[in-house]
C-alpha positions in Angstrom: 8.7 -13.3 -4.0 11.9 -13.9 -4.6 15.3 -12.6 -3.0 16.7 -10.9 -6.4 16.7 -7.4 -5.0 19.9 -5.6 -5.4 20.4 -2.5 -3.9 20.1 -0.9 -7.4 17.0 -3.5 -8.6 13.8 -1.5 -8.8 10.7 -3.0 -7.4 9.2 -2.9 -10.7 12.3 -4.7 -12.3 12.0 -7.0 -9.3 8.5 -8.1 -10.2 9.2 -8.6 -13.7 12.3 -11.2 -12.4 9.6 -12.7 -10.3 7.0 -13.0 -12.7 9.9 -14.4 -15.7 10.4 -16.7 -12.5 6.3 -17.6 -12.1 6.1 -18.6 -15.4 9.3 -21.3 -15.2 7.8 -23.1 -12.2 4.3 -22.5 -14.0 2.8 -21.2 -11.4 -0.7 -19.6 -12.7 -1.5 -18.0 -10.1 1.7 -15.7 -8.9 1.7 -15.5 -13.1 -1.6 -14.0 -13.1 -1.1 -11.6 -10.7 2.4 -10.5 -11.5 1.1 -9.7 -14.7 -2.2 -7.8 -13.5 0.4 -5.6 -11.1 2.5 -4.8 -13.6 -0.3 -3.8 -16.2 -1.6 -1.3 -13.4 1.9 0.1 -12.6 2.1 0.6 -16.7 -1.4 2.0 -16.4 0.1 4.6 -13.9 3.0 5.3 -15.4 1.3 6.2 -18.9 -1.6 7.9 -17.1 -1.7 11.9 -17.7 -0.2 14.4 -19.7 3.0 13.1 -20.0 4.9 9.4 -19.7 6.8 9.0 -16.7 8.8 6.2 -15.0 7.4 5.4 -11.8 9.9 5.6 -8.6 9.5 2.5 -5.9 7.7 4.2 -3.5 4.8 5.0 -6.6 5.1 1.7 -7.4 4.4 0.6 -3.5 1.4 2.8 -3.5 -0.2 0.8 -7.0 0.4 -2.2 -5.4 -1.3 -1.3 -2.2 -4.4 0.4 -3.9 -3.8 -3.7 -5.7 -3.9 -5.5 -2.6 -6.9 -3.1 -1.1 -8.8 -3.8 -4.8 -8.6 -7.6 -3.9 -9.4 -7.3 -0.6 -13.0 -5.6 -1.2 -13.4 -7.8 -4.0 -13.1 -10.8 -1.5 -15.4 -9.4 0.6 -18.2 -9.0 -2.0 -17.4 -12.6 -3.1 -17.9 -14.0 -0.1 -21.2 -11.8 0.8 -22.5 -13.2 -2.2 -21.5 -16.9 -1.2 -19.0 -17.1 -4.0 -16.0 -18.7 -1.4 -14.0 -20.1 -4.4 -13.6 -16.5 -5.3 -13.0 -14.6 -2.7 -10.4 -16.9 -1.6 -8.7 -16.6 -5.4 -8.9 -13.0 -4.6 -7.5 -13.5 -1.1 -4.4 -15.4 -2.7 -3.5 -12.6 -5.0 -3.6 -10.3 -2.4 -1.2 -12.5 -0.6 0.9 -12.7 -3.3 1.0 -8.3 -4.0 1.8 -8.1 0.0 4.4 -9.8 -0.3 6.0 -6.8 -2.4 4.6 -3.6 0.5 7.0 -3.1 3.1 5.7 -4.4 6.7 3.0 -2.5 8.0 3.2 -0.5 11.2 1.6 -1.7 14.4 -1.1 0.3 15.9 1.1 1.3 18.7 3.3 1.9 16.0 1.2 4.3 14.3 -0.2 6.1 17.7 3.4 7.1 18.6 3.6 8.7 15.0 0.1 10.3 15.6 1.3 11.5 19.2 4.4 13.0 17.8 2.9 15.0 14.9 0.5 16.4 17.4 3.7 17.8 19.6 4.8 19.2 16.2 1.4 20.5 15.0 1.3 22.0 18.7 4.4 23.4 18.9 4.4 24.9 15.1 1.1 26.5 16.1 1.9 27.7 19.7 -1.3 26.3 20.5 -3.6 23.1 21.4 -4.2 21.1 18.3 -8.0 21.3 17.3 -9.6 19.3 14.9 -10.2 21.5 12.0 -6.1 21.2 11.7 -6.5 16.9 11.3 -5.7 17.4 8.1 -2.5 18.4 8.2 -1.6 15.8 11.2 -2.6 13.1 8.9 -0.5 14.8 6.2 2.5 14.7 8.7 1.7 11.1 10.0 1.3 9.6 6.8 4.5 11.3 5.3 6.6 9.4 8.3 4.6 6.2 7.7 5.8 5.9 3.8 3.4 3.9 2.8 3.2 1.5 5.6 0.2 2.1 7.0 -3.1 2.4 5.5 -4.7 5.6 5.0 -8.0 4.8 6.8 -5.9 3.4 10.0 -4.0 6.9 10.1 -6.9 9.1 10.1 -9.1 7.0 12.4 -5.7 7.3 15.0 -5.5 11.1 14.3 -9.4 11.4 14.9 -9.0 9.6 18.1 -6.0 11.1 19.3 -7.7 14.6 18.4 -11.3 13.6 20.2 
């Protein structure tokens, strides 16, 4: 990834300056993926009813549900004894992260849980149970923005609510 964000660039007009950058220093693999990312953010964008322009934070979740494809893909690779490509698949997921925002920590992610459950609490005037998870996940994943998995929020929520 480059450093040819502006505060105006778009994510998605950053990865087309990276991948125009890929294919100078011929570099087949960052090429490859570039390209597969932005096909799947087109893909989104044309998806539907109508044609829309996706804003960066859309465009953060395609390449996350990107990285996430690559990582299970590795992982059947490499149950399958296939190591040359589950570490290809590895690589581009190394190369899409490189484009998410840092991930929280799970301390991180336990003080959001722990504060949406004062709000949940507080909104409800009573203990939070957990048939209302759902909308502390909701609350906890709108404060992560995208950086934190989906999976890692709820299992937090489910254990904060056990």
């Amino acid at each position: 990834m480059t450093d040819t964000k502006s505060a105006d660039a778009t994510l998605k007009a950053t990865l087309r300056a990276d991948l125009t950058a890929s294919m100078k220093a011929r570099d087949t693999l960052t090429t490859g993926t570039l390209r597969m990312a932005l096909a799947a953010i087109t893909n989104a964008e044309v998806a539907g009813t109508t044609v829309k322009e996706l804003t960066d934070a859309e465009v953060t979740a395609v390449l996350a549900k990107e990285v996430r494809k690559r990582a299970e893909a590795a992982e059947a690779f490499a149950g399958a004894g296939r190591t040359e490509l589950a570490e290809k698949e590895k690589a581009e997921a190394a190369v899409l992260s490189g484009y998410l925002p840092t991930q929280l920590t799970d301390a991180e992610i336990a003080e959001l849980v722990a504060k949406a459950v004062q709000d949940v609490s507080a909104s409800t005037g009573a203990p939070v149970a957990m048939r209302q998870m759902g909308v502390v996940i909701k609350q906890v994943q709108a404060a992560a923005a995208g950086q934190a998995d989906g999976s890692k929020i709820a299992a937090a929520v489910k254990a904060a609510l056990a």
